[in-house]
C-alpha positions as CSV (number, residue, x, y, z in Angstrom):
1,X,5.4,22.0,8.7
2,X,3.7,19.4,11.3
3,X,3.2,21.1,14.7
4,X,5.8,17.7,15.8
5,X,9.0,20.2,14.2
6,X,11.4,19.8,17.0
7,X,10.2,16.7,18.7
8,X,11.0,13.3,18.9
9,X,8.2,10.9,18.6
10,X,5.2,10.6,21.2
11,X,1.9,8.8,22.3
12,X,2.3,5.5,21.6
13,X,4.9,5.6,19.1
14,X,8.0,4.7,21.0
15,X,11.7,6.0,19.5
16,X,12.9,2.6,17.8
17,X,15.7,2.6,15.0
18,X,16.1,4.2,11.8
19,X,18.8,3.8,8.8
20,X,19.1,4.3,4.8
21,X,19.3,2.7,1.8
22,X,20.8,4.4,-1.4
23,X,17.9,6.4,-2.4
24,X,14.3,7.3,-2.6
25,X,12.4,4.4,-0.1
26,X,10.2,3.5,-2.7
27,X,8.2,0.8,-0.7
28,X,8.9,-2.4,2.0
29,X,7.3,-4.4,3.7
30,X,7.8,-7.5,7.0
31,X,9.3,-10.6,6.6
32,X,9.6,-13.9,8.0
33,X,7.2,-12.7,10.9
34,X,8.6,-9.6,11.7
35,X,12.2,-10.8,12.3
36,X,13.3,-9.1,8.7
37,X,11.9,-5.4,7.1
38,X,13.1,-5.6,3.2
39,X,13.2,-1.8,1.5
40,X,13.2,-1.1,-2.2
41,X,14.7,2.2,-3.6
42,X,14.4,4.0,-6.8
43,X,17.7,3.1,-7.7
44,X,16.4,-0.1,-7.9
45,X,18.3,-1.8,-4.8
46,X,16.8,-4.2,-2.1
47,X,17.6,-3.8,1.3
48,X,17.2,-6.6,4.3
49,X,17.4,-4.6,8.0
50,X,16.7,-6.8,11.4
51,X,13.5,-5.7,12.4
52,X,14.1,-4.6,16.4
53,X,18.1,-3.5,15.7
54,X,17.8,-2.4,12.3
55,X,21.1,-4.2,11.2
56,X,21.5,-4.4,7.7
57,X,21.3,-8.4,6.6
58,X,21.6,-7.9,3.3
59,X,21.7,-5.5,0.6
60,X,21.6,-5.5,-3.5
61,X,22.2,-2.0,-4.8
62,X,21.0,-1.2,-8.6
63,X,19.8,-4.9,-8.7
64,X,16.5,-3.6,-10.9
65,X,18.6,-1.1,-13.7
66,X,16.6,2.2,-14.3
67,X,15.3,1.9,-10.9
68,X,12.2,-0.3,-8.8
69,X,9.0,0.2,-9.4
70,X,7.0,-2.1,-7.0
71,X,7.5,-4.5,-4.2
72,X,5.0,-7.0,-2.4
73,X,5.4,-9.1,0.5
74,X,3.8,-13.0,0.1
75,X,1.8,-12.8,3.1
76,X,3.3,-15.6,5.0
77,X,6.3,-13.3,4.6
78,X,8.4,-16.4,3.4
79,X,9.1,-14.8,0.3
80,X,8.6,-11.4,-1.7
81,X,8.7,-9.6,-5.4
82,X,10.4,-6.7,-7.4
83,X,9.5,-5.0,-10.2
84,X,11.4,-2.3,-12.2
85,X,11.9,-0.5,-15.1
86,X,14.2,-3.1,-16.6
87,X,11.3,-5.1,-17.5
88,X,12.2,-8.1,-14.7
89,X,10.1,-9.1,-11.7
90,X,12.1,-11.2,-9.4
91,X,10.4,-13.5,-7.0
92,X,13.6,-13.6,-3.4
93,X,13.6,-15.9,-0.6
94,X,13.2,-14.4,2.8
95,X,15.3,-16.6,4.5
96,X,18.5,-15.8,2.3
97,X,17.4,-12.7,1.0
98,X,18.2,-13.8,-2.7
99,X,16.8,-14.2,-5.9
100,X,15.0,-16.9,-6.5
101,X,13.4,-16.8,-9.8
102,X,13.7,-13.9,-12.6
103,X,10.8,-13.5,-15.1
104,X,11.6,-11.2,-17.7
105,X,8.8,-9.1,-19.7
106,X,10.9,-7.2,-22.1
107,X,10.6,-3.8,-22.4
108,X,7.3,-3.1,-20.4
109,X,8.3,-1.7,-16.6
110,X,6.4,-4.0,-14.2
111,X,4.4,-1.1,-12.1
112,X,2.6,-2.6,-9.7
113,X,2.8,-6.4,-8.3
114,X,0.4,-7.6,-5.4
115,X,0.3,-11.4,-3.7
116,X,-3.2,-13.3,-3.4
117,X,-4.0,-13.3,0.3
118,X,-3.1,-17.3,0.4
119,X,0.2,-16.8,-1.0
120,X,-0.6,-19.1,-3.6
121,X,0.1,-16.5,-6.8
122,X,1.3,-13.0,-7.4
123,X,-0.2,-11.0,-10.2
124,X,2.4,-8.5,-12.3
125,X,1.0,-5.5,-13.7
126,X,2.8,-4.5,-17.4
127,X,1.7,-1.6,-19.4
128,X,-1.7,-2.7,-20.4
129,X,-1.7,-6.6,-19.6
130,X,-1.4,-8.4,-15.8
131,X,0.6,-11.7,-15.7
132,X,-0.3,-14.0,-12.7
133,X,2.5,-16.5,-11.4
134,X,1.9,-19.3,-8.8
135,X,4.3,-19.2,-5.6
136,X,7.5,-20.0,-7.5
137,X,7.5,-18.1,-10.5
138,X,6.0,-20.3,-13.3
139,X,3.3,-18.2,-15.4
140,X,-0.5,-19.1,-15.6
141,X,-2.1,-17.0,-17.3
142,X,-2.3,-13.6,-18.6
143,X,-5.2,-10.7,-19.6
144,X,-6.0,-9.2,-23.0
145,X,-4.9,-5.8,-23.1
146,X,-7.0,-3.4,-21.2
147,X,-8.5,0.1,-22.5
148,X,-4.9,1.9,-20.7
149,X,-2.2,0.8,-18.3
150,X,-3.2,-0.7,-15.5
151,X,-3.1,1.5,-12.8
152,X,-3.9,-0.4,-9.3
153,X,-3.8,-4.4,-8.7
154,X,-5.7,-5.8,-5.4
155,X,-6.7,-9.9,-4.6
156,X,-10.3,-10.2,-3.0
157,X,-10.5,-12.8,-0.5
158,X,-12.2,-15.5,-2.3
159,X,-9.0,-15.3,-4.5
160,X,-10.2,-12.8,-7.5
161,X,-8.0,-10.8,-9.0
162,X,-9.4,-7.1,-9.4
163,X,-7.2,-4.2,-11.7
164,X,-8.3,-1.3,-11.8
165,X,-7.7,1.1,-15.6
166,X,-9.2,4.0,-16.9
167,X,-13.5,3.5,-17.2
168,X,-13.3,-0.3,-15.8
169,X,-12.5,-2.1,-12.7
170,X,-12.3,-5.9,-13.6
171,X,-12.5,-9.1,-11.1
172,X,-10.7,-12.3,-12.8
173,X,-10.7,-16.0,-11.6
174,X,-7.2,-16.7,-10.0
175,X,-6.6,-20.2,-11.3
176,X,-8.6,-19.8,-14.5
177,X,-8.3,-16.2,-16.0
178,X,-11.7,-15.9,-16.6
179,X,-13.0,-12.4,-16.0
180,X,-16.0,-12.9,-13.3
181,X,-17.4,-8.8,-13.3
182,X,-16.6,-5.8,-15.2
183,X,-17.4,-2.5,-13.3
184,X,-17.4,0.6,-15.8
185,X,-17.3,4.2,-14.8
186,X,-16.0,6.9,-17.0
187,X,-12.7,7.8,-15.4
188,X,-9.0,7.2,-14.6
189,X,-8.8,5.1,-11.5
190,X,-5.2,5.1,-9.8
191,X,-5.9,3.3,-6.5
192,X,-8.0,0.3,-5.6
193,X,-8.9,-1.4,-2.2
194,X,-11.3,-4.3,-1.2
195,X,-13.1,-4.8,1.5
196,X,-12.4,-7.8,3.9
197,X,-15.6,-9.9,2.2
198,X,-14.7,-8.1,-1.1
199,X,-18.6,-7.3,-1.6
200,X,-17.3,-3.7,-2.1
201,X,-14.6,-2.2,-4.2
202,X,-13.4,1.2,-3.7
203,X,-11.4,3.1,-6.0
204,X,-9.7,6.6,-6.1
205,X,-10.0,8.6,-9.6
206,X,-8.0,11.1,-11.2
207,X,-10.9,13.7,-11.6
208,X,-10.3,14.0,-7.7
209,X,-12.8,11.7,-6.4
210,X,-13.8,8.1,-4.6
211,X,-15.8,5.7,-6.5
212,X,-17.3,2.8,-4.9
213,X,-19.6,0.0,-6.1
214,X,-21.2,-2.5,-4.1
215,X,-20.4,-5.6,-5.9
216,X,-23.7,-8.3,-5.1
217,X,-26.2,-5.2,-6.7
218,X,-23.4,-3.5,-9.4
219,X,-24.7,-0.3,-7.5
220,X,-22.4,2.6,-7.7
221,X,-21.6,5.9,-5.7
222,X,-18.9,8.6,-5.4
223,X,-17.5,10.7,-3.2
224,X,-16.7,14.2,-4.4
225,X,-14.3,17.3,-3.5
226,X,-11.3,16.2,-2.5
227,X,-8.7,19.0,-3.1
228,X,-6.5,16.4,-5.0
229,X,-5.8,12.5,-5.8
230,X,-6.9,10.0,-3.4
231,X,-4.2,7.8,-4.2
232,X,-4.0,6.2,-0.9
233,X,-7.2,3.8,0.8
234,X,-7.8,1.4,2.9
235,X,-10.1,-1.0,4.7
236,X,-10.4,-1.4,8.5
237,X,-10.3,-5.6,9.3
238,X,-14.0,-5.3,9.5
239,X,-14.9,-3.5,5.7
240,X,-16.9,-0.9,7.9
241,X,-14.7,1.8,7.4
242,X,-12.9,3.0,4.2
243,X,-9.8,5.5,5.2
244,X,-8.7,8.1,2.0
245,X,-6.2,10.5,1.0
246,X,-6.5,13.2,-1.3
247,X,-5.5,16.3,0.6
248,X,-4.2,17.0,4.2
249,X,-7.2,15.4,6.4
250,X,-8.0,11.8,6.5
251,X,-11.5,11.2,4.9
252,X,-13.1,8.3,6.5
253,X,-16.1,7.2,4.9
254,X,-18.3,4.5,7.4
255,X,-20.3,1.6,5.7
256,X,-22.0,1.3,9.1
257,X,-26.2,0.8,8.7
258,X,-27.0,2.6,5.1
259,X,-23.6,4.5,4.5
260,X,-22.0,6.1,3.3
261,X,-24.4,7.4,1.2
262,X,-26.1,10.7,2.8
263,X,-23.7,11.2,5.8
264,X,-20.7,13.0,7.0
265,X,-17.2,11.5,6.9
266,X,-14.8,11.4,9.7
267,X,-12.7,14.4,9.1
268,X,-9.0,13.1,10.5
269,X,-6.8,16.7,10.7
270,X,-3.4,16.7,12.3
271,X,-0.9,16.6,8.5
272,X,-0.4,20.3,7.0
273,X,0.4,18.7,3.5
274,X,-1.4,16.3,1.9
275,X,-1.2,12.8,2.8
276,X,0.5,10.4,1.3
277,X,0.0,6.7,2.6
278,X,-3.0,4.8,4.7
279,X,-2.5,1.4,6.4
280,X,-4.6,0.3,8.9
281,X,-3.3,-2.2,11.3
282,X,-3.8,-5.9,11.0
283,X,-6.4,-5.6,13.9
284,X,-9.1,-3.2,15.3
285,X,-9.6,0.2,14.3
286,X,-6.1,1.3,14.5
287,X,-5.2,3.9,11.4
288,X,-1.5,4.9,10.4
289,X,-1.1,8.1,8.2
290,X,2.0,9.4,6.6
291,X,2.2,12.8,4.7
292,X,4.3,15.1,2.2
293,X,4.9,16.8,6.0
294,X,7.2,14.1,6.6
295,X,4.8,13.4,9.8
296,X,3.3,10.0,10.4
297,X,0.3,9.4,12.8
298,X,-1.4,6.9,14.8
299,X,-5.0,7.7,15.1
300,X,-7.9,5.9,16.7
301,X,-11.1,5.5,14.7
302,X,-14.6,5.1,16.0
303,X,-17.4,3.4,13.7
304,X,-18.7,6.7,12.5
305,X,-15.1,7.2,10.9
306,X,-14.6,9.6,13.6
307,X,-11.3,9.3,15.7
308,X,-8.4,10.8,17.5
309,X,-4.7,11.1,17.4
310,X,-2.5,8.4,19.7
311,X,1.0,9.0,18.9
312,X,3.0,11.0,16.1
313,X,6.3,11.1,15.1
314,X,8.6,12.9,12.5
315,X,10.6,11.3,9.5
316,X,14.3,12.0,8.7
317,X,16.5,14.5,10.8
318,X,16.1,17.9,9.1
319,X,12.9,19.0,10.9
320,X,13.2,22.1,8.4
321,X,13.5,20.0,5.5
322,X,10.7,17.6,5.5
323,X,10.9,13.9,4.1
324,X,8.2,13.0,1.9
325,X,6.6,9.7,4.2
326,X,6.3,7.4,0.7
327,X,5.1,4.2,2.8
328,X,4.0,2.4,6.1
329,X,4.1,-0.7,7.0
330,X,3.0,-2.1,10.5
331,X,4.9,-4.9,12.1
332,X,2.7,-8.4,11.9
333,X,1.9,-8.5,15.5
334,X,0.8,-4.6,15.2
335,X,3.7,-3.7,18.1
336,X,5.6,-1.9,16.0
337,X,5.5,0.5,12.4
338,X,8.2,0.9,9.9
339,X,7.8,4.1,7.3
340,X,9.8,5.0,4.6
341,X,10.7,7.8,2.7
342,X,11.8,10.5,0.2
343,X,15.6,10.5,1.1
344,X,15.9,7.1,1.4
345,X,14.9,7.1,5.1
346,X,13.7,4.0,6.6
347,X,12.2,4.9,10.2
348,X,10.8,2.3,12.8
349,X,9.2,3.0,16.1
350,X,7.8,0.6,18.7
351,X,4.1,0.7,19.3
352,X,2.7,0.9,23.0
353,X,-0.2,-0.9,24.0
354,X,-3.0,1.0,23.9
């Protein structure tokens, strides 16, 4: 159990609202600025909670059957997706908080969706293809089958579409379909993350490592002995430092000068079980961690990948119990950090300055 059992939260992480939705808090995200947090459950419901109160707007229970899968956030926050296990992505207006256009794929669940960073399309991932929509739901195009399902979608900044399978990381041209780079590596990949200029791609594996390649020379390196899967990673603002799961510390690699080849990572401990989600805020060095412990910490990072904690809080009410933290999401404006979890809890505290 987190050494936090007992406590309410502290540092910089302020005591803000919290509520449910009807079961596991699968994933959520901001909307409309900050003014709306939407929640997806494994039920497959979609939940609409004001962001500073945390008054529920609006609510669709079982609205995916079989349960939700994935949700993504258009980052204008204007509008968002749903994906579930009934073989439907639904494309919902922020301001209403309704459904604004149903695609439906047949029998394949829709595992993973992600929005291109200029809000212009959102790519669908379906057993082994990806499906990519402009803005309001009309299809463009769609991949050959890959070599297995595709396990981790992310949009580079020069609006490329990278997926992520077992042996191959792939980059396709958003507007086209044409596939740009293939990356191989003998391995199942089940997370992905760019950096900011997308020059590298970093990818977690199932055999318990971090692969990376540097994209301009195809050169390729991993990181070995994590104690399980780094499912979770992500890129400071800057693509100098790559934060990853994959036990109960927070491995931070640096890409400062020649790493992170041949040097030490930042070695983040504070979570007794292993952690579970990584989101970096919007801005500066500024790390979020969420575990199995049902503790989520603010930490600040230095450009070795070193850092220290700021503020920590616990999940759910039954300190004895813990909530499995499932996501994170910081507030646009970085003031404040929603996290959901196991039991269907959806927790947000206000960030201090700091």
């Amino acid at each position: 159990m987190s050494s936090l059992s007992g406590e309410g939260p502290r540092g910089v992480l302020k005591t803000g609202w919290s509520a449910t939705v009807g079961d596991y808090a699968i994933a959520g995200g901001w909307l409309s600025g900050g003014k709306v947090l939407v929640v997806g459950d494994a039920a497959g419901g979609v939940y609409g909670f004001q962001g500073t109160s945390g008054t529920m707007c609006w609510e669709h229970p079982s609205i995916h059957t079989g349960g939700l899968l994935s949700l993504a956030v258009q980052p204008s926050g204007a509008s968002f997706a749903t994906g579930g296990q009934d073989g439907r992505m639904r494309i919902w207006s922020a301001e209403s908080g309704d459904v604004a256009k149903t695609i439906d794929f047949g029998n394949g669940w829709v595992e993973h969706l992600a929005w291109s960073l200029d809000g212009k399309y959102v790519a669908a991932s379906v057993a082994r293809r990806v499906h990519v929509f402009d803005a309001d739901g009309e299809e463009l195009w769609q991949t050959d089958d890959h070599p297995s399902t595709v396990g981790a979608l992310a949009w580079s900044s020069g609006n490329e579409l990278a997926t992520a399978c077992y042996g191959r990381v792939m980059f396709f041209g958003a507007a086209s379909g044409e596939v740009l780079q293939t990356l191989e590596w003998q391995g199942s990949l089940v997370s992905i993350a760019l950096s900011p200029d997308a020059n590298i791609v970093a990818c977690g594996s199932q055999d318990n490592s971090v692969h990376f390649w540097r994209r301009p020379t195809g050169q390729d390196s991993a990181m070995h002995g994590y104690p399980g899967k780094p499912s979770s990673l992500a890129f400071d603002d800057q693509g100098m430092l790559l934060a990853t799961s994959g036990g109960e510390a927070v491995t931070v690699w640096s890409f400062e000068g020649d790493g992170p080849e041949g040097s030490r990572p930042g070695v983040l401990n504070h979570h007794v079980r292993p952690v579970t989600s990584l989101t970096f805020a919007h801005r500066g060095r500024r790390l979020a961690s969420g575990s199995r412990d049902g503790s989520v910490v603010v930490w600040r990072l230095e450009v070795d990948g070193g850092g220290r904690p700021l503020g920590a809080a616990l999940v759910g009410g039954e300190v004895d119990v813990p909530d499995v933290v499932s996501g994170l999401a910081w507030r646009p404006d970085d003031r404040g950090l929603a996290a959901f979890d196991a039991s269907g809890g959806v927790t947000y505290w206000r960030v201090m300055d700091f």
